[in-house]
TIMI-2910 file (N, C-alpha, C, CB; in pm, 1 decimal, decimal comma, always signed):
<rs>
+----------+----------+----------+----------+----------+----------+----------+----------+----------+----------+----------+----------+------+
!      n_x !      n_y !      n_z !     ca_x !     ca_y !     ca_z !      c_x !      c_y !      c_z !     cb_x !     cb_y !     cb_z ! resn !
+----------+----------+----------+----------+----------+----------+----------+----------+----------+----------+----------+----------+------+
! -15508,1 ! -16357,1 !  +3568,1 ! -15466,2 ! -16265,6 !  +3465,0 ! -15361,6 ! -16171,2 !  +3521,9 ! -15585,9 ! -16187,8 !  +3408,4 !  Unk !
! -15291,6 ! -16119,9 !  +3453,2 ! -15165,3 ! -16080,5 !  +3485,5 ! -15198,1 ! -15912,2 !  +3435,2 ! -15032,6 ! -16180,0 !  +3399,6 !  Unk !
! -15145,4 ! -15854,1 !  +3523,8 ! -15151,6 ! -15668,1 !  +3493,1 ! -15031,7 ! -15608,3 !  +3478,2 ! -15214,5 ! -15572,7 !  +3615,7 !  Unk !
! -14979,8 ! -15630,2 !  +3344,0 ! -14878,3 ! -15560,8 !  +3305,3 ! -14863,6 ! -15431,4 !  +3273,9 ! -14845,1 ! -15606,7 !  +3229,6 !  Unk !
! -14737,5 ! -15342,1 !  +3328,3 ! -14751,1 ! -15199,4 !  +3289,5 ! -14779,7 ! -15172,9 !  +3148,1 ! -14631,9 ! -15127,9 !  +3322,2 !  Unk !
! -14773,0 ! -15070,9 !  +3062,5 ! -14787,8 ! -15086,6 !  +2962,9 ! -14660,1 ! -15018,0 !  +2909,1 ! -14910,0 ! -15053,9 !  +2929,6 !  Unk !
! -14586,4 ! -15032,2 !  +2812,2 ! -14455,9 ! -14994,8 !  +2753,3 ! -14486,9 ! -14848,6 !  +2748,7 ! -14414,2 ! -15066,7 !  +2604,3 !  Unk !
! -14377,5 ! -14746,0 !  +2781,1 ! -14361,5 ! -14669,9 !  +2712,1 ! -14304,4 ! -14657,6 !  +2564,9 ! -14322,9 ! -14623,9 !  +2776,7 !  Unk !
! -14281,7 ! -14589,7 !  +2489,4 ! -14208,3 ! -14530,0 !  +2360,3 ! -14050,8 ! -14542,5 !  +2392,6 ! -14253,7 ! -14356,9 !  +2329,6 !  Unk !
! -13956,5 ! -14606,7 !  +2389,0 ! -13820,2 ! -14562,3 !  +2385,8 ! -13789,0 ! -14402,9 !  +2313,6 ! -13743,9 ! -14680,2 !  +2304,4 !  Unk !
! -13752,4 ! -14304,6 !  +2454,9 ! -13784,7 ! -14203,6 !  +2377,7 ! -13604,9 ! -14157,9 !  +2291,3 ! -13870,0 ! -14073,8 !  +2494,9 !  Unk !
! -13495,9 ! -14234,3 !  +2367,1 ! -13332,3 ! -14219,6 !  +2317,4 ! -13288,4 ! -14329,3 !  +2311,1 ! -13230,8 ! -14145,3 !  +2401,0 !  Unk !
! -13224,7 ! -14411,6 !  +2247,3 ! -13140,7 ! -14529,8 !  +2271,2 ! -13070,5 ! -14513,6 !  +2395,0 ! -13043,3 ! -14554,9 !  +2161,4 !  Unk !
! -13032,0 ! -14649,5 !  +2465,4 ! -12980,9 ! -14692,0 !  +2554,6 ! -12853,8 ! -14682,8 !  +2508,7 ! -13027,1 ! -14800,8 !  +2595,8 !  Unk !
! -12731,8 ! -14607,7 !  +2605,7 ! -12602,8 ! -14574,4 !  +2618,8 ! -12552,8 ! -14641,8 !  +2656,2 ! -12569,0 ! -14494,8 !  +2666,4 !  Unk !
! -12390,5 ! -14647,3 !  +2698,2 ! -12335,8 ! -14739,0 !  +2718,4 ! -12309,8 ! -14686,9 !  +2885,5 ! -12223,3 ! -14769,1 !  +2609,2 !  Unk !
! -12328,6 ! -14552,8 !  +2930,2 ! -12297,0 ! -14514,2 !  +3021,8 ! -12417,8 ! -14556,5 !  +3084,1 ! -12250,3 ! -14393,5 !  +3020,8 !  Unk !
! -12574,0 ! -14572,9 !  +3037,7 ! -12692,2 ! -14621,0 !  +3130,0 ! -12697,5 ! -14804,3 !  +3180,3 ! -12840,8 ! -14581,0 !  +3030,5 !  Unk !
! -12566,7 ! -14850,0 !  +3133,3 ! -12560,4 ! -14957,5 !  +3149,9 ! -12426,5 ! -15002,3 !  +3207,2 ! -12597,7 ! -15005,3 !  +3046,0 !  Unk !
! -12337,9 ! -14978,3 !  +3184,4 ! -12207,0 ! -14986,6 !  +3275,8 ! -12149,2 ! -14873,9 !  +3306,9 ! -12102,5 ! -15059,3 !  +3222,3 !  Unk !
! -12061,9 ! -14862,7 !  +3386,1 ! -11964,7 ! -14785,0 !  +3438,1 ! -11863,5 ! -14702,1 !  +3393,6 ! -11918,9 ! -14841,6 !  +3490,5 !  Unk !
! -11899,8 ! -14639,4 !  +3274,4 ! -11785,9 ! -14613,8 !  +3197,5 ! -11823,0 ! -14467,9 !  +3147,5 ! -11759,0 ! -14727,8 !  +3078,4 !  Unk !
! -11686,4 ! -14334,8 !  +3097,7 ! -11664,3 ! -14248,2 !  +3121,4 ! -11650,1 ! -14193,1 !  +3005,2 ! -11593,1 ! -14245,7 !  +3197,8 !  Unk !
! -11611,9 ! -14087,2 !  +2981,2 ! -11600,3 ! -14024,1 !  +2815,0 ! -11663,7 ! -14019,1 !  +2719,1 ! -11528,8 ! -14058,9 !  +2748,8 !  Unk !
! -11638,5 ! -14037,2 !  +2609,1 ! -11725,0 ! -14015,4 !  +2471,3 ! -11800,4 ! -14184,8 !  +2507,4 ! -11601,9 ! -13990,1 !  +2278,5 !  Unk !
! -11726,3 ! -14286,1 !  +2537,3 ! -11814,6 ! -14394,3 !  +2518,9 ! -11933,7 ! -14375,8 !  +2625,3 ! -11735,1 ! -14533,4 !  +2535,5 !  Unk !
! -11990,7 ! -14363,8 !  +2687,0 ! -12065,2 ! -14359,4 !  +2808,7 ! -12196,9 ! -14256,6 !  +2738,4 ! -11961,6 ! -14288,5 !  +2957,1 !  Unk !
! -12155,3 ! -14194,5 !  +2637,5 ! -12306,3 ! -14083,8 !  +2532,5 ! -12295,2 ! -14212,7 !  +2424,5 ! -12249,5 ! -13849,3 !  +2424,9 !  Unk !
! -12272,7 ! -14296,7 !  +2414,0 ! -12243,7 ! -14371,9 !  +2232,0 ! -12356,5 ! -14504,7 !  +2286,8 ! -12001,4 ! -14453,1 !  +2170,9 !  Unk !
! -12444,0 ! -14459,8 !  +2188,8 ! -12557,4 ! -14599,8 !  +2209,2 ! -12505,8 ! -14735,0 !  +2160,4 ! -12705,6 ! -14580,2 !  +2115,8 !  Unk !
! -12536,7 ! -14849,9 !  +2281,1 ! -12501,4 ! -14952,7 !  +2280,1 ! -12513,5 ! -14984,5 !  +2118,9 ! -12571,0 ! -15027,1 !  +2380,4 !  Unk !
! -12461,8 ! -15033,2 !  +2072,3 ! -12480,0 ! -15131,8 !  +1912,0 ! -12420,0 ! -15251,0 !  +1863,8 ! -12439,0 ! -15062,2 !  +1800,0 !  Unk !
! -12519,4 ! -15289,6 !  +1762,6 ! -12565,8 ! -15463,2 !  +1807,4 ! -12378,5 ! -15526,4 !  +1731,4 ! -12786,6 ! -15555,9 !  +1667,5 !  Unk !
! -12317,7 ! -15451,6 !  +1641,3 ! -12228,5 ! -15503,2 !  +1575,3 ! -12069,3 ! -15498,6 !  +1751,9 ! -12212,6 ! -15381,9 !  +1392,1 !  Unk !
! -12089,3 ! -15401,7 !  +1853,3 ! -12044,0 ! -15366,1 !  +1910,4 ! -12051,9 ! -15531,7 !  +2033,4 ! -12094,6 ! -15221,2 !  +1918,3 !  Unk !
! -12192,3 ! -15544,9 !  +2025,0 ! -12248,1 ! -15684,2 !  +2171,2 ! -12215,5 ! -15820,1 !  +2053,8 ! -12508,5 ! -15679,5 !  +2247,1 !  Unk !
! -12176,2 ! -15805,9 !  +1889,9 ! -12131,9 ! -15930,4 !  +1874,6 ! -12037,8 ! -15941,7 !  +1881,4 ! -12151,6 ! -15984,9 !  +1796,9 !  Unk !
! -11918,9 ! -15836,0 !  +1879,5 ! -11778,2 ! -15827,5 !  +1894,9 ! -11723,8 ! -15896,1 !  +2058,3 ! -11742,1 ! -15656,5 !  +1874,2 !  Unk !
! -11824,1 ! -15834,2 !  +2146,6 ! -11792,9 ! -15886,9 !  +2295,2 ! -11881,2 ! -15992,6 !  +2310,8 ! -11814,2 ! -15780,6 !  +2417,4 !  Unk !
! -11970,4 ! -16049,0 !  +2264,6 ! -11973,5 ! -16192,6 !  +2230,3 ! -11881,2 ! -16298,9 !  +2198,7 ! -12030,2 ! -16197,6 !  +2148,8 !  Unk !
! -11832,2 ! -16241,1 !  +2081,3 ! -11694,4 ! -16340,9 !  +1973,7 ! -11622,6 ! -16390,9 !  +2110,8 ! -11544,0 ! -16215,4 !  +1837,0 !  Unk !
! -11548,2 ! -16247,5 !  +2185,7 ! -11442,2 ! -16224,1 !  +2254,7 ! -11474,4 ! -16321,0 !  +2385,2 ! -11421,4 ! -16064,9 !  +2278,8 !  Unk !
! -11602,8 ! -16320,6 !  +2432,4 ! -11635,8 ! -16420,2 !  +2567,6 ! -11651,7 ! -16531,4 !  +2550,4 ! -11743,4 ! -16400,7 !  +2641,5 !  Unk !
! -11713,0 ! -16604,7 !  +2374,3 ! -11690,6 ! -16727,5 !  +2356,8 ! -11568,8 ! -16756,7 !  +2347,3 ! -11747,6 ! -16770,3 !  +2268,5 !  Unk !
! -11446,5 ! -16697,0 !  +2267,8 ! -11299,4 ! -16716,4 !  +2259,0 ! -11232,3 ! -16739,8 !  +2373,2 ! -11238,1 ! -16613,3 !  +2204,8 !  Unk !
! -11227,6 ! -16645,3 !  +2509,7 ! -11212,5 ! -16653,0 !  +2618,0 ! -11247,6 ! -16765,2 !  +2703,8 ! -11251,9 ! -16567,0 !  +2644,6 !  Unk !
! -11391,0 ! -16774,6 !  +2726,9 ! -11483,2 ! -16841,9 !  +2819,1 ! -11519,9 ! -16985,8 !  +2750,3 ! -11620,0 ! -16745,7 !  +2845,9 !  Unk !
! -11513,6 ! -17006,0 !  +2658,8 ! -11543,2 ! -17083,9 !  +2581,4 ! -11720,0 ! -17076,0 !  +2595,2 ! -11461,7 ! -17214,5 !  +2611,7 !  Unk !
! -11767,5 ! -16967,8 !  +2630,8 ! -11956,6 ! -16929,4 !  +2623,4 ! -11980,6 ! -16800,7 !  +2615,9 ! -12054,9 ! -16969,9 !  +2759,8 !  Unk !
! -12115,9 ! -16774,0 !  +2612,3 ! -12086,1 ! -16649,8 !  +2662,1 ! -12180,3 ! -16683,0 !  +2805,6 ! -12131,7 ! -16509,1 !  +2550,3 !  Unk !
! -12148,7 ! -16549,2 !  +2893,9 ! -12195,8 ! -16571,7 !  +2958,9 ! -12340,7 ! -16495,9 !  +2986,1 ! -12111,9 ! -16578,2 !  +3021,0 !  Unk !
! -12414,9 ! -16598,1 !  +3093,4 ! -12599,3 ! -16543,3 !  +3089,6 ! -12624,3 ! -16357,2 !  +3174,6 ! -12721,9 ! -16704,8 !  +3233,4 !  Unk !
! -12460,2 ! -16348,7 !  +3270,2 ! -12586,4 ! -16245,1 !  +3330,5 ! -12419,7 ! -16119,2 !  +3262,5 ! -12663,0 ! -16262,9 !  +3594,9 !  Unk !
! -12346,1 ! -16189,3 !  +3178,0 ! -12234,8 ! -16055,6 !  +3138,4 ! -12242,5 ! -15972,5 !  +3068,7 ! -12132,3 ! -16071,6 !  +3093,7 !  Unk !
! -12155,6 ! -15889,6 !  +3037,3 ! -12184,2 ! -15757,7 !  +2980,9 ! -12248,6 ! -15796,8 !  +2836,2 ! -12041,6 ! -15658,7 !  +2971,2 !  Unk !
! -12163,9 ! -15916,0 !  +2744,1 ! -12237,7 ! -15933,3 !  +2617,8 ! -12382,5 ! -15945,6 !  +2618,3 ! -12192,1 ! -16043,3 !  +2555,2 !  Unk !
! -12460,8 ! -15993,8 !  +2664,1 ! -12590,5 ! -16075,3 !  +2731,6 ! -12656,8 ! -15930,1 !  +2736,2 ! -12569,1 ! -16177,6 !  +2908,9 !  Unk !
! -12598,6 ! -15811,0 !  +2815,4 ! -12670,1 ! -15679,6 !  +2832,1 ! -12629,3 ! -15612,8 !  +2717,2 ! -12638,3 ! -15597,2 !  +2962,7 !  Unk !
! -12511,7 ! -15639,9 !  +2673,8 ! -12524,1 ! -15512,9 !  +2525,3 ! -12627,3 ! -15591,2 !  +2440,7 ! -12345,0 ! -15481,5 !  +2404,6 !  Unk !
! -12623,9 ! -15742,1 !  +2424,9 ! -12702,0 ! -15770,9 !  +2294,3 ! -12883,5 ! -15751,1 !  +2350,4 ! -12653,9 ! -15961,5 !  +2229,4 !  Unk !
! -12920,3 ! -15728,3 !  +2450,7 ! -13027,6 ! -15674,6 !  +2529,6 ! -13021,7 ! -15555,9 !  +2475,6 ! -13020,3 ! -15677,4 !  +2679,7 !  Unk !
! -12951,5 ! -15432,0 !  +2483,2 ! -12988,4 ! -15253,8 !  +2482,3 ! -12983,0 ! -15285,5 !  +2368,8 ! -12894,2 ! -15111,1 !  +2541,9 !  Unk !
! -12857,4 ! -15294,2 !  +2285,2 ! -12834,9 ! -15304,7 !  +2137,4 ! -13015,0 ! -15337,5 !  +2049,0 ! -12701,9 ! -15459,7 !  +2116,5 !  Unk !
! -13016,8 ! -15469,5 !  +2072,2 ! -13180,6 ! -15516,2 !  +2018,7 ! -13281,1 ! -15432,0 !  +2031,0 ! -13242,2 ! -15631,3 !  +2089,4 !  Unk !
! -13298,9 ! -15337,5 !  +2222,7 ! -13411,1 ! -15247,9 !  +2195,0 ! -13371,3 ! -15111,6 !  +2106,3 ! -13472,0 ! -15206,3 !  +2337,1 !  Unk !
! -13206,3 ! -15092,0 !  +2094,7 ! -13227,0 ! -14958,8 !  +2037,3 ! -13253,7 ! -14969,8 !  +1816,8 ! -13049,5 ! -14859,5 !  +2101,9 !  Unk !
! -13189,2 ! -15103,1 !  +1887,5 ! -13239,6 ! -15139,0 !  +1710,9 ! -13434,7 ! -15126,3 !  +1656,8 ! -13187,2 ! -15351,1 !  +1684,5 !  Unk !
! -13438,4 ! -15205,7 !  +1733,1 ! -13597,2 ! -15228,9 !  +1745,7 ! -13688,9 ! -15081,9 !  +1776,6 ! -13622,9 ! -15343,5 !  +1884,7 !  Unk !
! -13626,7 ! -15009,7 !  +1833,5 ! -13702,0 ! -14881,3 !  +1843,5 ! -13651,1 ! -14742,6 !  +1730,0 ! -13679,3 ! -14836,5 !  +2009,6 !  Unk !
! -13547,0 ! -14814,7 !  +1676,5 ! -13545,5 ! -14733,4 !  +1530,3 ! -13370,7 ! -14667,0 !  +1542,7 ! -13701,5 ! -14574,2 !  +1522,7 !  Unk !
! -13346,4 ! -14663,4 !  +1619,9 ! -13225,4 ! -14576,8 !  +1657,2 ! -13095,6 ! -14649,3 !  +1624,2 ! -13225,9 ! -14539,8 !  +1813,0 !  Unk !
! -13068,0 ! -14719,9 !  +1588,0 ! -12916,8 ! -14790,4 !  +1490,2 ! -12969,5 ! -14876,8 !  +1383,7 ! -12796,9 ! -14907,6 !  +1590,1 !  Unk !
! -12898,5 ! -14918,7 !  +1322,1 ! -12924,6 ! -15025,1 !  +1258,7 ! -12846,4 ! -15139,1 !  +1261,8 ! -12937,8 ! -14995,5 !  +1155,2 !  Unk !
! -12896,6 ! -15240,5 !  +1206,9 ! -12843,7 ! -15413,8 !  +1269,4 ! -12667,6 ! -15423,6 !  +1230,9 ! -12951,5 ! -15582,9 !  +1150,9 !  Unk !
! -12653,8 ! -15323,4 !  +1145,6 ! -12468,1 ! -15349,9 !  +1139,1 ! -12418,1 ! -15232,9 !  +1177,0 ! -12388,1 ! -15385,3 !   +980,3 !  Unk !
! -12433,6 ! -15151,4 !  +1290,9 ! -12411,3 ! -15061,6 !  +1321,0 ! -12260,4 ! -15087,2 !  +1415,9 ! -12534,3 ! -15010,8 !  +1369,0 !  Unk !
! -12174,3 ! -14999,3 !  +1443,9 ! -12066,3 ! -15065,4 !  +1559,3 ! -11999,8 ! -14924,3 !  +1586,6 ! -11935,7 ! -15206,7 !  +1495,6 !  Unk !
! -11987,4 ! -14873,6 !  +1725,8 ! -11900,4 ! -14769,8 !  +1707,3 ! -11777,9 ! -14747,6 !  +1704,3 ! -11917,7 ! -14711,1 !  +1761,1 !  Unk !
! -11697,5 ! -14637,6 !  +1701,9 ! -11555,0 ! -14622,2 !  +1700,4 ! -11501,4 ! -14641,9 !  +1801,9 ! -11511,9 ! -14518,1 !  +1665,8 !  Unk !
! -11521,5 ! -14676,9 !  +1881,8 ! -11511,5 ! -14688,3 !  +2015,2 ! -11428,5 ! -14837,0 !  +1996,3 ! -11667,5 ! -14679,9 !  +2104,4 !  Unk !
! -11557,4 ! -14949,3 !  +1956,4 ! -11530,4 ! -15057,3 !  +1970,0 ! -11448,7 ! -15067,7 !  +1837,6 ! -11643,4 ! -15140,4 !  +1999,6 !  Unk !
! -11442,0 ! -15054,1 !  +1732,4 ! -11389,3 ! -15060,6 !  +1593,2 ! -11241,0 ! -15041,0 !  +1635,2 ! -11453,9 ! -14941,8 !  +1479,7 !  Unk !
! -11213,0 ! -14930,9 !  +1658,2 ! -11048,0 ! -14869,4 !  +1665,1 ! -11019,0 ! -14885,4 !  +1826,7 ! -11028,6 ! -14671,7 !  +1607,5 !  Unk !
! -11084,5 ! -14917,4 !  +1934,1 ! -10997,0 ! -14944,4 !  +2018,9 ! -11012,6 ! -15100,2 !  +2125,8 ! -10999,3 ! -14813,3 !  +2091,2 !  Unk !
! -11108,9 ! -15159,1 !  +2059,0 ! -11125,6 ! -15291,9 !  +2078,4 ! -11230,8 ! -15334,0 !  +2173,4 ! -11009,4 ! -15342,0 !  +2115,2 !  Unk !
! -11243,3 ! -15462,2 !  +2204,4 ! -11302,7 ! -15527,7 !  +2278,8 ! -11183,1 ! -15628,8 !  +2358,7 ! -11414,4 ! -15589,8 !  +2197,2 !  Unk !
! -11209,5 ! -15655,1 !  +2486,7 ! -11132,2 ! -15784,6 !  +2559,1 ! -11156,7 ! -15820,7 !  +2669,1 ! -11007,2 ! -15778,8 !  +2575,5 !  Unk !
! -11134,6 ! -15948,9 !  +2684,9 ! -11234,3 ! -16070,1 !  +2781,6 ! -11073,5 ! -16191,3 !  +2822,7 ! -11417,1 ! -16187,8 !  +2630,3 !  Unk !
! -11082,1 ! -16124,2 !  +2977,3 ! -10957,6 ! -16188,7 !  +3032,8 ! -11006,1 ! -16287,9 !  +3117,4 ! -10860,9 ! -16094,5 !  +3108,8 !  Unk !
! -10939,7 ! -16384,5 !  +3171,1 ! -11003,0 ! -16496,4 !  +3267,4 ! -10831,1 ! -16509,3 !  +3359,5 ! -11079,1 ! -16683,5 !  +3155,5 !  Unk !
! -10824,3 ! -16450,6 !  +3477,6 ! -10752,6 ! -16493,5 !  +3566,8 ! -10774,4 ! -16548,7 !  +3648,3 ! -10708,6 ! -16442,6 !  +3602,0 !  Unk !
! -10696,2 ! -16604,8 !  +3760,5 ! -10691,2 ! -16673,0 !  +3897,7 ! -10639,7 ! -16589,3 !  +4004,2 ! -10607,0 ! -16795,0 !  +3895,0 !  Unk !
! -10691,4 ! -16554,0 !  +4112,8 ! -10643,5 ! -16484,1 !  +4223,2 ! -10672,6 ! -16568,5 !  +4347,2 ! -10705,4 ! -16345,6 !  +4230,6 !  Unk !
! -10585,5 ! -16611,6 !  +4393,4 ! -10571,3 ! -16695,0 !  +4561,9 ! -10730,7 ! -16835,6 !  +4521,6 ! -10634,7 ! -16513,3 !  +4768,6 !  Unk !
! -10711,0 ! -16850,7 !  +4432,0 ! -10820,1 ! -16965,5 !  +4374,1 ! -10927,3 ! -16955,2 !  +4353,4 ! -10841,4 ! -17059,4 !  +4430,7 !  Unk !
! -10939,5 ! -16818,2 !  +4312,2 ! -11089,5 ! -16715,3 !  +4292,2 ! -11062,5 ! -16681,8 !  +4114,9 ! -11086,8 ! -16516,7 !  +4422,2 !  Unk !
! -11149,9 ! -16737,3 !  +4043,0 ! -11166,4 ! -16685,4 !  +3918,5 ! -11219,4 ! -16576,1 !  +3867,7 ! -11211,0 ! -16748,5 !  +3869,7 !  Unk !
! -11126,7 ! -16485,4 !  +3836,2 ! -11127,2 ! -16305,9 !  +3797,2 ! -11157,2 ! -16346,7 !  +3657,7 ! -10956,1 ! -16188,3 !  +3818,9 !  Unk !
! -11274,1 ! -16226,7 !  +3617,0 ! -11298,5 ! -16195,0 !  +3474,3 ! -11314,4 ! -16103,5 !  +3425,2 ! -11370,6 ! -16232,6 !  +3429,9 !  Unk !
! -11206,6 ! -16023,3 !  +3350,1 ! -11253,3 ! -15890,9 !  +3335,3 ! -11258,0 ! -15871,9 !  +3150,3 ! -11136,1 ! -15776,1 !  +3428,4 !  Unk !
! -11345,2 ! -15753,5 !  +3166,9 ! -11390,0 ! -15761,1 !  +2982,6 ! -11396,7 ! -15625,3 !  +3001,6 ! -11556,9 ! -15850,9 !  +2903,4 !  Unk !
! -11326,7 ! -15567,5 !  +2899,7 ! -11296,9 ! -15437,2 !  +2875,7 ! -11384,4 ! -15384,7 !  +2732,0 ! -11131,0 ! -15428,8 !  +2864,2 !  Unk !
! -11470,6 ! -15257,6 !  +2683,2 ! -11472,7 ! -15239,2 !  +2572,7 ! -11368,8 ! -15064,0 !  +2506,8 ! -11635,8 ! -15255,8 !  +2558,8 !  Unk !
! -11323,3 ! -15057,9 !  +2465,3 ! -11273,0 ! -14912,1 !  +2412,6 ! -11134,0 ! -14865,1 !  +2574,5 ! -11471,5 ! -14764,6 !  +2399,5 !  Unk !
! -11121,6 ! -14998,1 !  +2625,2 ! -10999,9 ! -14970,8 !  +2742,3 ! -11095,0 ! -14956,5 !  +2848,9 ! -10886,5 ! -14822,5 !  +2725,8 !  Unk !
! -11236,5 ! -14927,5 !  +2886,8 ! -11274,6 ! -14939,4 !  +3000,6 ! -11336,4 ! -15032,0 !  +3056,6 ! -11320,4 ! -14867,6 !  +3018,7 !  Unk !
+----------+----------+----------+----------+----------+----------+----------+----------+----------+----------+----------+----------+------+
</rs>
């Protein structure tokens, strides 16, 4: 038998700053789910997948618990992502495949 902790209460939605690296107004703006399908779209378009351990994979992760714990709702998306985008680049450097995915320029 297995002894699992027991959940706390989500007591704030999950940010975008408790999950990546990023600065300004986006970094207080809770992940949202219309926000992790936009950088979804953008990594299948790109990547032709998305990928298992990338940023889409973790927004549609926070996004789901902050949905699920009451704090957005399922078509929620912020201004962030709305007016300054999402993007999912795939370069080559010395035969090393670079991938970078930007949301709101960071």
């Amino acid at each position: 038998m297995s002894q699992e902790k027991p959940r706390r209460p989500q007591q704030e939605p999950i940010k975008y700053g408790d999950v990546f690296n990023v600065s300004g107004e986006l970094s207080s703006q809770p992940v949202a789910p219309r926000d992790a399908a936009t950088m979804q779209s953008a990594e299948d378009k790109t990547l032709g997948q998305t990928r298992k351990d990338g940023p889409a994979s973790l927004m549609t992760s926070a996004a789901q618990k902050n949905e699920d714990a009451g704090f957005i709702g399922h078509n929620t998306a912020t201004n962030i992502a709305r007016d300054e985008g999402v993007t999912v680049s795939e370069t080559y450097d010395s035969g090393k495949r670079v991938i970078t995915e930007t949301l709101g320029g960071q």
